[in-house]
PDB file with one MODEL, atoms N, CA, C and O in Angstrom:
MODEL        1
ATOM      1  N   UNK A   1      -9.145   2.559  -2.315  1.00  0.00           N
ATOM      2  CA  UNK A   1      -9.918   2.936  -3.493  1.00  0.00           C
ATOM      3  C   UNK A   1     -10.623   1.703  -4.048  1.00  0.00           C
ATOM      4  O   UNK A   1      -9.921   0.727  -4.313  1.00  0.00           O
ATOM      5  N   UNK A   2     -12.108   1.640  -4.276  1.00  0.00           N
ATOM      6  CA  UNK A   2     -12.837   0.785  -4.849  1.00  0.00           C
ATOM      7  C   UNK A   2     -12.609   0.608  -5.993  1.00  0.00           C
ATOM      8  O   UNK A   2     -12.753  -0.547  -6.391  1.00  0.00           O
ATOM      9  N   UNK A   3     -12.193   1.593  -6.920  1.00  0.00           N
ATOM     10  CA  UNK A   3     -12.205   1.194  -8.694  1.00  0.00           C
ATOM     11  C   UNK A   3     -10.931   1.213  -9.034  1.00  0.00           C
ATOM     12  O   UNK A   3     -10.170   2.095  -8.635  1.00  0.00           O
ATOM     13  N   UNK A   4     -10.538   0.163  -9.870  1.00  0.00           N
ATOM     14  CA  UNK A   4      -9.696   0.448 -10.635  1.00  0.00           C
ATOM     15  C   UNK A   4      -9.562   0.414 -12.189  1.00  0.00           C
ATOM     16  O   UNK A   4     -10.303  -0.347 -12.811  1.00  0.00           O
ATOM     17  N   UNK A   5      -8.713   1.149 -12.815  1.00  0.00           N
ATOM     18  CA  UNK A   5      -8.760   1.372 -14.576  1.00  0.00           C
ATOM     19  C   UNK A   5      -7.860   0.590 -15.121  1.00  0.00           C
ATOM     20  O   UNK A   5      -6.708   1.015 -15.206  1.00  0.00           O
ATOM     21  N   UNK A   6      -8.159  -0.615 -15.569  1.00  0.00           N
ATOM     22  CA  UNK A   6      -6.381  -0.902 -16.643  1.00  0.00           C
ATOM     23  C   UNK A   6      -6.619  -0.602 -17.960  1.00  0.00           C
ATOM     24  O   UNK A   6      -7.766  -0.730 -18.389  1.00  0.00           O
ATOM     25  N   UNK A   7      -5.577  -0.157 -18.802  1.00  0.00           N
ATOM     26  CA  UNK A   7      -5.632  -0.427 -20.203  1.00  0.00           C
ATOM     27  C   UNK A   7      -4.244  -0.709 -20.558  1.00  0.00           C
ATOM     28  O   UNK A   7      -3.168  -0.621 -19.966  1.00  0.00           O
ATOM     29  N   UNK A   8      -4.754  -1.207 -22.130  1.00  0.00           N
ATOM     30  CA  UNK A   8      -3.788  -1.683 -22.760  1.00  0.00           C
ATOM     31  C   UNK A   8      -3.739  -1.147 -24.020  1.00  0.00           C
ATOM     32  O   UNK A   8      -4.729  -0.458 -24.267  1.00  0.00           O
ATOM     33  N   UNK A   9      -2.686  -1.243 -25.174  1.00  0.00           N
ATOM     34  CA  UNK A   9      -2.831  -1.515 -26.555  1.00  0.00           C
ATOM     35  C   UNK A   9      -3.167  -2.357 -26.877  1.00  0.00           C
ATOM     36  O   UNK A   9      -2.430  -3.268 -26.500  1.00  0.00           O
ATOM     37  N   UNK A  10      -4.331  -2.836 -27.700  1.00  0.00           N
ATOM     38  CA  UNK A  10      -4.605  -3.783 -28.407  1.00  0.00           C
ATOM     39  C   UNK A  10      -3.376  -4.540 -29.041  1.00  0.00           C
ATOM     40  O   UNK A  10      -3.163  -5.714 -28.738  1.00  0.00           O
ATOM     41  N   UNK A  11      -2.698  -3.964 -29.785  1.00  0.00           N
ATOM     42  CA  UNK A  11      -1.846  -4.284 -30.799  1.00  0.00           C
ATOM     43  C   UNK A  11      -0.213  -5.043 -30.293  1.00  0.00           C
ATOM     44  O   UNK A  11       0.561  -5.766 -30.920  1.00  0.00           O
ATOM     45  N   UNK A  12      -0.160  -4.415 -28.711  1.00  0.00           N
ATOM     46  CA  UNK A  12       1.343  -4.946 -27.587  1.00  0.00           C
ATOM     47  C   UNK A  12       0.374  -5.561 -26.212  1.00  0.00           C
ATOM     48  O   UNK A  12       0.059  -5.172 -25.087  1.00  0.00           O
ATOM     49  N   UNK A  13       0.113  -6.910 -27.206  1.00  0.00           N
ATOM     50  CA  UNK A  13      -0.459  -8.170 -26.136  1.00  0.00           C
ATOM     51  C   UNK A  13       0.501  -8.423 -25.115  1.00  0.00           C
ATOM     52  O   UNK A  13       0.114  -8.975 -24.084  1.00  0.00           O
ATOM     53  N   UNK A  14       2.195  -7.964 -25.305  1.00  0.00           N
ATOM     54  CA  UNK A  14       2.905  -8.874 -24.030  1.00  0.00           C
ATOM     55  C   UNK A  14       3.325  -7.433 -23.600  1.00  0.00           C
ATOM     56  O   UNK A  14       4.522  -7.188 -23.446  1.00  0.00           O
ATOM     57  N   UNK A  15       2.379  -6.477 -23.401  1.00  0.00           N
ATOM     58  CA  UNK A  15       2.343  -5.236 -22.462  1.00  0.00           C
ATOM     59  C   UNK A  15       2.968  -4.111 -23.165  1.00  0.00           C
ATOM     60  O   UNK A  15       3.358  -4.215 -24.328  1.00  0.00           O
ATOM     61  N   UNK A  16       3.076  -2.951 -22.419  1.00  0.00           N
ATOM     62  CA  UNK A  16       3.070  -2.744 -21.266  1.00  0.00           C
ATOM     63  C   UNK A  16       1.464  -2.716 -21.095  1.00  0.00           C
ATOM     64  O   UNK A  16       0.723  -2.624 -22.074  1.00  0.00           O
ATOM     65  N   UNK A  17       1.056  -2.791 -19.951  1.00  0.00           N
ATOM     66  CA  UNK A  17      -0.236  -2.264 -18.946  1.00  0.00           C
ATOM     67  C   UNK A  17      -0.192  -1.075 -18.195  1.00  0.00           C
ATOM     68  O   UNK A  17       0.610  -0.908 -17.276  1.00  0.00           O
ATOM     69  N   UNK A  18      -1.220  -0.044 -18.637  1.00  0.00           N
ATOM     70  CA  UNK A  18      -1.502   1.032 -17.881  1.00  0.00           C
ATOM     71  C   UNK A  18      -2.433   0.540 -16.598  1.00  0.00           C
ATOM     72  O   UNK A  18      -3.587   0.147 -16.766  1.00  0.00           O
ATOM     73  N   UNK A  19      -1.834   0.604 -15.376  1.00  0.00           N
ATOM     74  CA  UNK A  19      -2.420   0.246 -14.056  1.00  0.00           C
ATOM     75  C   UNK A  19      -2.909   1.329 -13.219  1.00  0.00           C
ATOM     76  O   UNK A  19      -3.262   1.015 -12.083  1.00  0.00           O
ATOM     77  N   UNK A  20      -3.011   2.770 -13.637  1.00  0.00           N
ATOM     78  CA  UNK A  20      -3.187   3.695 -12.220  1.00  0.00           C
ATOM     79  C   UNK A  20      -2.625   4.996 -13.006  1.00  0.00           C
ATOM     80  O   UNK A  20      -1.910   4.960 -14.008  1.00  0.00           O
ATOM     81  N   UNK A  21      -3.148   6.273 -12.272  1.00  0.00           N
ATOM     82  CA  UNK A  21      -2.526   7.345 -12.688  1.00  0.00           C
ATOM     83  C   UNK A  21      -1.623   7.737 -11.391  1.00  0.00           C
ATOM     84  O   UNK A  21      -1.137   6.881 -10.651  1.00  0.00           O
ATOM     85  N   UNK A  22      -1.470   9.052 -11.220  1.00  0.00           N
ATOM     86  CA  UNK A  22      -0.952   9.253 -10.232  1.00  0.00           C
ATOM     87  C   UNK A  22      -1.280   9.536  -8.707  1.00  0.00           C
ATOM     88  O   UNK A  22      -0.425   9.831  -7.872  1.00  0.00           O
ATOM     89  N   UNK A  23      -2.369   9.430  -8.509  1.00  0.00           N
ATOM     90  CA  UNK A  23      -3.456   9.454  -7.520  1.00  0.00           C
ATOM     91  C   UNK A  23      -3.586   8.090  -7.268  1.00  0.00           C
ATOM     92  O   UNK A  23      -4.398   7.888  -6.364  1.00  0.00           O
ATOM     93  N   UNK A  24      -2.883   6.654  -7.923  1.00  0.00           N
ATOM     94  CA  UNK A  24      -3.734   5.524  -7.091  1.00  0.00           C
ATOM     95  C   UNK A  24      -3.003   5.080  -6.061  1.00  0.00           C
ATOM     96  O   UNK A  24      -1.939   5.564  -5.675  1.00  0.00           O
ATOM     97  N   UNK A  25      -3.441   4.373  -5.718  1.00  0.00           N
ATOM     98  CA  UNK A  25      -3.038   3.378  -4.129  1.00  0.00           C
ATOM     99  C   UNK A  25      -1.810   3.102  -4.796  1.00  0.00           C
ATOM    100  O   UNK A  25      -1.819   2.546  -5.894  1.00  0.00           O
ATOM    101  N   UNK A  26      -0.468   3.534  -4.076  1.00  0.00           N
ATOM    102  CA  UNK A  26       1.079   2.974  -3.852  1.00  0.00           C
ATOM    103  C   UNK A  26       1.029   1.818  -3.841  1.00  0.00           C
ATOM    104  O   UNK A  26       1.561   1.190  -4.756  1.00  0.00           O
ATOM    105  N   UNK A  27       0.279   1.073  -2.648  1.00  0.00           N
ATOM    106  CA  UNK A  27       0.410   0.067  -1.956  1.00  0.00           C
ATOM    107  C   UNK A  27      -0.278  -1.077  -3.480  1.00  0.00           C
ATOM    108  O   UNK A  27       0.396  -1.974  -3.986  1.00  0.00           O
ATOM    109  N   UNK A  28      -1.032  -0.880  -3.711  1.00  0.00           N
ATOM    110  CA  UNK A  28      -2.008  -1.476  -5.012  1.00  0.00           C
ATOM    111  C   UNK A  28      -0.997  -1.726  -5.764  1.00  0.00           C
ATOM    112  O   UNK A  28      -0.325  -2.746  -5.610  1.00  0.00           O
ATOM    113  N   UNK A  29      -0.712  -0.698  -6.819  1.00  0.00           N
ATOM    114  CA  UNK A  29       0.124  -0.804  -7.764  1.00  0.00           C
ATOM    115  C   UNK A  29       1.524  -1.120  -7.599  1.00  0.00           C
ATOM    116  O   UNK A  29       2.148  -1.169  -8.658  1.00  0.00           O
ATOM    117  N   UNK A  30       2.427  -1.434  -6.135  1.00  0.00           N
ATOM    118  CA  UNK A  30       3.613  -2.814  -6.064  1.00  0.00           C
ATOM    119  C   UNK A  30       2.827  -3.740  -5.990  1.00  0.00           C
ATOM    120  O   UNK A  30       3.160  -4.459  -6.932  1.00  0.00           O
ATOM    121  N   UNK A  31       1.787  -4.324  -5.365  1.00  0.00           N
ATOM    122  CA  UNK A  31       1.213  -5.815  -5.685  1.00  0.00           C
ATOM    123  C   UNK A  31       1.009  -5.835  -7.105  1.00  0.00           C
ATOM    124  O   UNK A  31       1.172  -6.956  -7.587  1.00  0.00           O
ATOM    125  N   UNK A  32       0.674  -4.855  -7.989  1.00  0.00           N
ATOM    126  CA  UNK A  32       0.644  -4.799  -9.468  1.00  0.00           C
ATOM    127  C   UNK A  32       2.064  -5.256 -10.104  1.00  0.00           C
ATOM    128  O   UNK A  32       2.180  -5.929 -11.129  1.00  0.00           O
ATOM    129  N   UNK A  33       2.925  -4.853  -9.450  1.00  0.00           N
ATOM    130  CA  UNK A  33       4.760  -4.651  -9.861  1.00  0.00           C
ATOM    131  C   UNK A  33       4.399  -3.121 -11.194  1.00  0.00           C
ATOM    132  O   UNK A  33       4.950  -2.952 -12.282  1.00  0.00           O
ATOM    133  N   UNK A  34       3.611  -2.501 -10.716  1.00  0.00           N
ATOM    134  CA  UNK A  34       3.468  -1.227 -11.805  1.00  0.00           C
ATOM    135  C   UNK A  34       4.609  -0.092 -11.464  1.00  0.00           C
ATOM    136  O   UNK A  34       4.989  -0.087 -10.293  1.00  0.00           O
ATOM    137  N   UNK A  35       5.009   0.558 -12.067  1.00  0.00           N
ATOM    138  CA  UNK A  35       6.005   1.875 -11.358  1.00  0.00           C
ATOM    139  C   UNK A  35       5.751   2.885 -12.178  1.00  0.00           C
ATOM    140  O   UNK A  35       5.828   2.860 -13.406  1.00  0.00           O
ATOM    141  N   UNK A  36       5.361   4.031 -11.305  1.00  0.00           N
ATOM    142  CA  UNK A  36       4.872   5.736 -11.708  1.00  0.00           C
ATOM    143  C   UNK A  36       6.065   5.785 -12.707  1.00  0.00           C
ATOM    144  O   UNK A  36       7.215   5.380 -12.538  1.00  0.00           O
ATOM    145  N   UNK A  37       5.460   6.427 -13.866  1.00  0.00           N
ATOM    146  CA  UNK A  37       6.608   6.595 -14.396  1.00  0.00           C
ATOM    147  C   UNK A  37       6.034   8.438 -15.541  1.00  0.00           C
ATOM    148  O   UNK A  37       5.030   9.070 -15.213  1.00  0.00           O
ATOM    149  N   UNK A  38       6.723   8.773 -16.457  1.00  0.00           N
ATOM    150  CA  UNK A  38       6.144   9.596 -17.187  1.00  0.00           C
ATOM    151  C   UNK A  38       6.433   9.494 -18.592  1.00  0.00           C
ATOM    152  O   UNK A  38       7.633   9.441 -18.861  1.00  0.00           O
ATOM    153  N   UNK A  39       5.697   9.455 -19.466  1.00  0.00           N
ATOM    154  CA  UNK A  39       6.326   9.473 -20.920  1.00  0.00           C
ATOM    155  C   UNK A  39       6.769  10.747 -21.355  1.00  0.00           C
ATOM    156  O   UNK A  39       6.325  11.769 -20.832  1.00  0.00           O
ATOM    157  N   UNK A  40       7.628  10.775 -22.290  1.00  0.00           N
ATOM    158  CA  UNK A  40       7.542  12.146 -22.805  1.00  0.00           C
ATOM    159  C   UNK A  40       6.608  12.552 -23.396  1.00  0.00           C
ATOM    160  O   UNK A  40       5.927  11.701 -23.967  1.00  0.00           O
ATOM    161  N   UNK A  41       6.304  13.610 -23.475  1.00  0.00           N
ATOM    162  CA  UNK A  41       5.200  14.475 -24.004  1.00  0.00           C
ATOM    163  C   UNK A  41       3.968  14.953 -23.518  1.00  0.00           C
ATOM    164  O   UNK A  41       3.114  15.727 -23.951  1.00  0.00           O
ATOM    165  N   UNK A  42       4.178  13.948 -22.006  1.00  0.00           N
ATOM    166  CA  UNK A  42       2.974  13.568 -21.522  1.00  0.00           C
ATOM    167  C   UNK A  42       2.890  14.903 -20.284  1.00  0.00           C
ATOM    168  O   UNK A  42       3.927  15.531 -20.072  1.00  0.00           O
ATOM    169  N   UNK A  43       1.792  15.217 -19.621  1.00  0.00           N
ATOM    170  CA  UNK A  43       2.215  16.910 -18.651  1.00  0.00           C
ATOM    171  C   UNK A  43       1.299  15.437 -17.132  1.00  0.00           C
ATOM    172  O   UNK A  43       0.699  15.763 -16.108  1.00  0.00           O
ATOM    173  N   UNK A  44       1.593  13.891 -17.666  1.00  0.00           N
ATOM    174  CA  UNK A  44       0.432  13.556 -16.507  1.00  0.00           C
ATOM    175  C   UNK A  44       1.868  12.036 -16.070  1.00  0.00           C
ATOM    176  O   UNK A  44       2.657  11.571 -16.894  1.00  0.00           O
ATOM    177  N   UNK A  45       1.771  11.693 -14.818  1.00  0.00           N
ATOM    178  CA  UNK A  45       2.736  10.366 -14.627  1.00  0.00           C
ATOM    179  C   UNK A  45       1.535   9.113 -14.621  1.00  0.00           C
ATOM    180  O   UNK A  45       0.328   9.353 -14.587  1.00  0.00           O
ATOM    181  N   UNK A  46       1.975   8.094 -14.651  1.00  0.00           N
ATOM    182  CA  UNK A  46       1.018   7.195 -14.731  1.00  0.00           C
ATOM    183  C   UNK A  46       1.883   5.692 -14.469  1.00  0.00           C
ATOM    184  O   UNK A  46       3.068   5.612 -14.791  1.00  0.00           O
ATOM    185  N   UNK A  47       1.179   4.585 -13.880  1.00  0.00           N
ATOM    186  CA  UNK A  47       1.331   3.700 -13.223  1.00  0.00           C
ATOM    187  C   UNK A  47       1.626   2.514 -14.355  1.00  0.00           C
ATOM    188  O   UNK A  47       0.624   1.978 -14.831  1.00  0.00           O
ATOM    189  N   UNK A  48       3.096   2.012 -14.878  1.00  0.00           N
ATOM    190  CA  UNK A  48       3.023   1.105 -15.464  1.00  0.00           C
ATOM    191  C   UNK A  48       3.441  -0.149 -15.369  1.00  0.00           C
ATOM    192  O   UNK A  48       4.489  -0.342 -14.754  1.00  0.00           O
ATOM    193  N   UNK A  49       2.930  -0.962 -15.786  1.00  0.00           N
ATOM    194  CA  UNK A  49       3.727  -2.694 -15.388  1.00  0.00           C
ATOM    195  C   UNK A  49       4.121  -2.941 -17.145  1.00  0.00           C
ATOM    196  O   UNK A  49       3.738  -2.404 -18.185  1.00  0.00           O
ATOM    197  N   UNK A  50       4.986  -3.932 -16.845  1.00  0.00           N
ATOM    198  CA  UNK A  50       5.496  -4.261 -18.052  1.00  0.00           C
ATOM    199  C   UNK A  50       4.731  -5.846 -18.769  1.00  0.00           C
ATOM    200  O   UNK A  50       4.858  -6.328 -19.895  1.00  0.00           O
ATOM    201  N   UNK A  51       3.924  -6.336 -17.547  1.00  0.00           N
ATOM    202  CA  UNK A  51       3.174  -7.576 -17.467  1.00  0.00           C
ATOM    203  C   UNK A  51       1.932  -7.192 -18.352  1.00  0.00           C
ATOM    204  O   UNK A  51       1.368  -6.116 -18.551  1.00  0.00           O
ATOM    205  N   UNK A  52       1.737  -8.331 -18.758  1.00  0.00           N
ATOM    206  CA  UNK A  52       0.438  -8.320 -19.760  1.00  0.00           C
ATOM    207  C   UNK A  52      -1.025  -8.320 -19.231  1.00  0.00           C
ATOM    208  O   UNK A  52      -1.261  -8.776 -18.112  1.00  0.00           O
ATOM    209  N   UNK A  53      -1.843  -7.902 -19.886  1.00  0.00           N
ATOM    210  CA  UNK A  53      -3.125  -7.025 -19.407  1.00  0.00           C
ATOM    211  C   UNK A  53      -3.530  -8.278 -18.040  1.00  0.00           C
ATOM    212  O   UNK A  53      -3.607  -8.072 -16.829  1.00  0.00           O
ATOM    213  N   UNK A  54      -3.757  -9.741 -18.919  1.00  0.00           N
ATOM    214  CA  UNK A  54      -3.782 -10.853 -18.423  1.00  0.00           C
ATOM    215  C   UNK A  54      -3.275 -10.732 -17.052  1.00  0.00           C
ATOM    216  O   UNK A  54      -3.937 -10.668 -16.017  1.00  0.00           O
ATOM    217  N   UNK A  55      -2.295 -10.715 -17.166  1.00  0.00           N
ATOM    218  CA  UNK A  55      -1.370 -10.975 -15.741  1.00  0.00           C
ATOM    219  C   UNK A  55      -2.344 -10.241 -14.552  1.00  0.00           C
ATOM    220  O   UNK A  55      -2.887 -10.601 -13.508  1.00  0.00           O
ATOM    221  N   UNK A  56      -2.248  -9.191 -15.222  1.00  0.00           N
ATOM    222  CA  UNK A  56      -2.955  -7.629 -14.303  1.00  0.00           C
ATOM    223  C   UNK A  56      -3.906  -8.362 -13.447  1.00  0.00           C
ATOM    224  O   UNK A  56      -3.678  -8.610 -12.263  1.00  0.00           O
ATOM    225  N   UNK A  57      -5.190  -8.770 -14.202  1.00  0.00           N
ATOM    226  CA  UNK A  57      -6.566  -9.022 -14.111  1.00  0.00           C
ATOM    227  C   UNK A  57      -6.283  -9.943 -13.749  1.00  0.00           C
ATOM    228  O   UNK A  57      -7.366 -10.401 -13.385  1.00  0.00           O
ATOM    229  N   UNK A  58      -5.379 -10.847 -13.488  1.00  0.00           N
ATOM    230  CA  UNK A  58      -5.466 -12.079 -12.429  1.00  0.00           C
ATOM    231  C   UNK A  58      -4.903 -11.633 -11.353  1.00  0.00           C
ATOM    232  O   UNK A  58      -4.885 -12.424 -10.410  1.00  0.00           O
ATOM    233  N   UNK A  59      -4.483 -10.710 -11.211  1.00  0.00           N
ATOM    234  CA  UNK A  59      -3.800 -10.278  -9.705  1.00  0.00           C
ATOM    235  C   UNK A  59      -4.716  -9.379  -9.251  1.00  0.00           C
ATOM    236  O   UNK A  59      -4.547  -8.955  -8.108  1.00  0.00           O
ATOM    237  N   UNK A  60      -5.483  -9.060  -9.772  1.00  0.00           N
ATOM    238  CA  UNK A  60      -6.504  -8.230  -9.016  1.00  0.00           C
ATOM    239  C   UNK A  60      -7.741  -9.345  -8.684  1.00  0.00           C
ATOM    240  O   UNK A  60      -8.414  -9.436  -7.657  1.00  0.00           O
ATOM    241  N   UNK A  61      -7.780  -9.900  -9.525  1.00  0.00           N
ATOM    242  CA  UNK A  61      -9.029 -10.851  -8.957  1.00  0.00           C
ATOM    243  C   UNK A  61      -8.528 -11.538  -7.703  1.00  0.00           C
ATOM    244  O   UNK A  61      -9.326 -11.775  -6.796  1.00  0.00           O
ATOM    245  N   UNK A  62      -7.456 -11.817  -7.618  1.00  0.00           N
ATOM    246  CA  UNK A  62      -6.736 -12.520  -6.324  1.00  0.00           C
ATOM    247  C   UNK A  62      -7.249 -11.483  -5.146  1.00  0.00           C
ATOM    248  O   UNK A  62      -7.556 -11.941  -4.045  1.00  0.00           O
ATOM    249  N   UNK A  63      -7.330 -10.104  -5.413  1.00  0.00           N
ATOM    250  CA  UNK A  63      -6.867  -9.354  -4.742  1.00  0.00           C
ATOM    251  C   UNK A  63      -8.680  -8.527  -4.608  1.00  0.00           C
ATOM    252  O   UNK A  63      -9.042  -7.354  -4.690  1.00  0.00           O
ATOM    253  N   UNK A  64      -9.445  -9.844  -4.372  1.00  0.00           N
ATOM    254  CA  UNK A  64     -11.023  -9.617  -4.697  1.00  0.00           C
ATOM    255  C   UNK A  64     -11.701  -8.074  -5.466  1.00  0.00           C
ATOM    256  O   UNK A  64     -12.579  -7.260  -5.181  1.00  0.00           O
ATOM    257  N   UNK A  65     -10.598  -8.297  -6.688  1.00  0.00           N
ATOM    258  CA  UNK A  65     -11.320  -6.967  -7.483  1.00  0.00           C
ATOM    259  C   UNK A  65     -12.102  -7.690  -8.535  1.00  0.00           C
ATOM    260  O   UNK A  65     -11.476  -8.479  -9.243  1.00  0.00           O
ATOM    261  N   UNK A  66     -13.384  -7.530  -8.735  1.00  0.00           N
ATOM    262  CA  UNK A  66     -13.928  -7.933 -10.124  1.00  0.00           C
ATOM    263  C   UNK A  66     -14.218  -6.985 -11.210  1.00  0.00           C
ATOM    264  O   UNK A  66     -14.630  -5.840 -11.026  1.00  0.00           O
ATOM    265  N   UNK A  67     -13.892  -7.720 -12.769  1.00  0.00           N
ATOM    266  CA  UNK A  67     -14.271  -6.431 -13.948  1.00  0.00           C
ATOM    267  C   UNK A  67     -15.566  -5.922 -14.004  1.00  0.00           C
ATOM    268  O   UNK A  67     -16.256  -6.942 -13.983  1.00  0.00           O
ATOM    269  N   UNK A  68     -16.301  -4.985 -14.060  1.00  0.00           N
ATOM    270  CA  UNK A  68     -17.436  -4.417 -14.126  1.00  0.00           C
ATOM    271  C   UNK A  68     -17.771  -4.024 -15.339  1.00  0.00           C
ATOM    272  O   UNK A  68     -18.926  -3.752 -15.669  1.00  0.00           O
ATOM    273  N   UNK A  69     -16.568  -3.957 -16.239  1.00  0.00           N
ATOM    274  CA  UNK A  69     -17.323  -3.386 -17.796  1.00  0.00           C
ATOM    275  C   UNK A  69     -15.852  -3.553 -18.423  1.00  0.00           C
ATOM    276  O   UNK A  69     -14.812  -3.523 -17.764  1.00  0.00           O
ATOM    277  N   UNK A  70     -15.935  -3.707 -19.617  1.00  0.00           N
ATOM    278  CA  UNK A  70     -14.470  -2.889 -20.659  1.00  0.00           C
ATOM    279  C   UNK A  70     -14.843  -2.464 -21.648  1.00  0.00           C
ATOM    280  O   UNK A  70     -15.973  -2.740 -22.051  1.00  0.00           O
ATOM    281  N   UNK A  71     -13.826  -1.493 -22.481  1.00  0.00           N
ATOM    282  CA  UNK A  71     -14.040  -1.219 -23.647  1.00  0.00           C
ATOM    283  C   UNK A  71     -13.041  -0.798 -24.619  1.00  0.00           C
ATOM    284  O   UNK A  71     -11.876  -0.455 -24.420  1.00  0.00           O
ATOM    285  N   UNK A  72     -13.651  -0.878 -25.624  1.00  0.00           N
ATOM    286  CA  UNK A  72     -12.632  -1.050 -26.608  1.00  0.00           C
ATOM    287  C   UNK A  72     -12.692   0.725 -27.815  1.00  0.00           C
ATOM    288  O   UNK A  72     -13.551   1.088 -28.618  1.00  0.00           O
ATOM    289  N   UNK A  73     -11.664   1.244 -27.480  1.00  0.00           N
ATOM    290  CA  UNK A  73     -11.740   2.616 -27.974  1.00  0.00           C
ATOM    291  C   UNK A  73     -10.439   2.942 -28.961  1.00  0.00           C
ATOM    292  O   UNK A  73      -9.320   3.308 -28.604  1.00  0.00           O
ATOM    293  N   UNK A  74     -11.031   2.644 -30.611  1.00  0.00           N
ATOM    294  CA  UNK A  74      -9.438   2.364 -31.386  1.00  0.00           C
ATOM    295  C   UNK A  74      -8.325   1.294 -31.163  1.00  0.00           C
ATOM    296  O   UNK A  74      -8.330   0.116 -31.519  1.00  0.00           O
ATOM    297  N   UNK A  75      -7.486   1.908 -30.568  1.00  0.00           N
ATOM    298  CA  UNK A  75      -6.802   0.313 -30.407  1.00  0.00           C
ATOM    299  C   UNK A  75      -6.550  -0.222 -28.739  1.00  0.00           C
ATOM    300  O   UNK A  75      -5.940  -1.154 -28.216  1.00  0.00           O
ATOM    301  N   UNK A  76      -7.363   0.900 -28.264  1.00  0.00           N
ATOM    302  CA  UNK A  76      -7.146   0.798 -26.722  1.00  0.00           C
ATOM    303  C   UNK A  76      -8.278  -0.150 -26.188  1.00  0.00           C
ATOM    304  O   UNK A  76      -9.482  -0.151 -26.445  1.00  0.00           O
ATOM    305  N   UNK A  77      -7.553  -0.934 -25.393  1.00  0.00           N
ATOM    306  CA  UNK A  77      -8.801  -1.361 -24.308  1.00  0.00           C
ATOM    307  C   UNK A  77      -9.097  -0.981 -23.488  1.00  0.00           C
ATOM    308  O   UNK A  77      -9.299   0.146 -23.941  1.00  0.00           O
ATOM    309  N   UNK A  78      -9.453  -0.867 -22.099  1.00  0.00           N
ATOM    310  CA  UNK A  78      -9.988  -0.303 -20.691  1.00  0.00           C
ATOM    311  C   UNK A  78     -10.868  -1.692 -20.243  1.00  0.00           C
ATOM    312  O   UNK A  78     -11.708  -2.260 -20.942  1.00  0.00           O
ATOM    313  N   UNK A  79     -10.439  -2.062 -18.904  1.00  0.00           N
ATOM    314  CA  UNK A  79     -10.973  -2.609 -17.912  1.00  0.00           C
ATOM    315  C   UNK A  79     -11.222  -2.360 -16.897  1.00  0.00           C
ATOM    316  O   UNK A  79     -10.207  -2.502 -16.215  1.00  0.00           O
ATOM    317  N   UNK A  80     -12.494  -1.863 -15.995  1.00  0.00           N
ATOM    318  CA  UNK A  80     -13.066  -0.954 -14.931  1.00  0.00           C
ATOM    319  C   UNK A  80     -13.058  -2.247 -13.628  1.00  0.00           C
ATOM    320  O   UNK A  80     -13.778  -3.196 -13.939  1.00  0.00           O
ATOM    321  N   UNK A  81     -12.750  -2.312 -13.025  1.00  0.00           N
ATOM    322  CA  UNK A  81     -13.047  -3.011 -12.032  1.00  0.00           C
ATOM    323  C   UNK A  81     -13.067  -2.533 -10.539  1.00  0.00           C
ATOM    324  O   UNK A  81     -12.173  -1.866 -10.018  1.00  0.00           O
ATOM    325  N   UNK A  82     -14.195  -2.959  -9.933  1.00  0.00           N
ATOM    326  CA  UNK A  82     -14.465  -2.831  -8.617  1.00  0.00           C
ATOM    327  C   UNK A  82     -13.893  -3.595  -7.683  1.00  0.00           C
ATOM    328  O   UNK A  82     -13.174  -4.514  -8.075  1.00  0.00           O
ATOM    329  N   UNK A  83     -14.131  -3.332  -5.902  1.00  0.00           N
ATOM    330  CA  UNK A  83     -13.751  -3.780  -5.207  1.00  0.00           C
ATOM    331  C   UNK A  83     -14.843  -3.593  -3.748  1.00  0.00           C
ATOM    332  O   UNK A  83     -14.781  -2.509  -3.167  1.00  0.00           O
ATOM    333  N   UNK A  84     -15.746  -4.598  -3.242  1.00  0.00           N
ATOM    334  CA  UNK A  84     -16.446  -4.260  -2.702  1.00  0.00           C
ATOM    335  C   UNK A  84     -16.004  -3.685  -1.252  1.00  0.00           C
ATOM    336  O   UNK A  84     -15.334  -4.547  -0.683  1.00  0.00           O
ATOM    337  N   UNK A  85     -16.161  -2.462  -0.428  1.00  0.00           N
ATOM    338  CA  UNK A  85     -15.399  -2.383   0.767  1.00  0.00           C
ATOM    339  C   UNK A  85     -15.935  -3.154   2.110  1.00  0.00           C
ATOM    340  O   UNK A  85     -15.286  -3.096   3.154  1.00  0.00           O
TER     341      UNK A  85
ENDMDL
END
């Protein structure tokens, strides 16, 4: 998969990081150290690391992904990044 989504809370700088829903690359998200997990309330599982957004975005750049855009929605961030194939 070429794209990937992270977000965060603004407000819990030392994480968690949303890395992936349940559709992303397995293989991706252990180089992430992310693990499917589900919250309550939630009807969706989703990919989390306990590492800070930071951390994320340097392991993907390792991992020749670059950010393409972010944004900032309430207290959420989002970081879009590509991966050229």
């Amino acid at each position: 998969m070429p794209y990937v989504l992270i977000s965060t809370q603004i407000r819990l700088e030392c994480g968690p990081t949303i890395c992936g829903d349940e559709s992303s690359d397995p293989e991706l998200m252990a180089e992430l150290g992310a693990v499917l997990t589900k919250q309550v309330g939630n009807n969706f599982k989703e990919y989390r690391s306990e590492e800070t957004a930071r951390v994320i975005l340097n392991r993907l750049e390792k991992l020749d992904y670059r950010v393409i855009t972010s944004c900032g929605m309430g207290q959420t961030i989002i970081w879009t990044l590509h991966k050229q194939l």
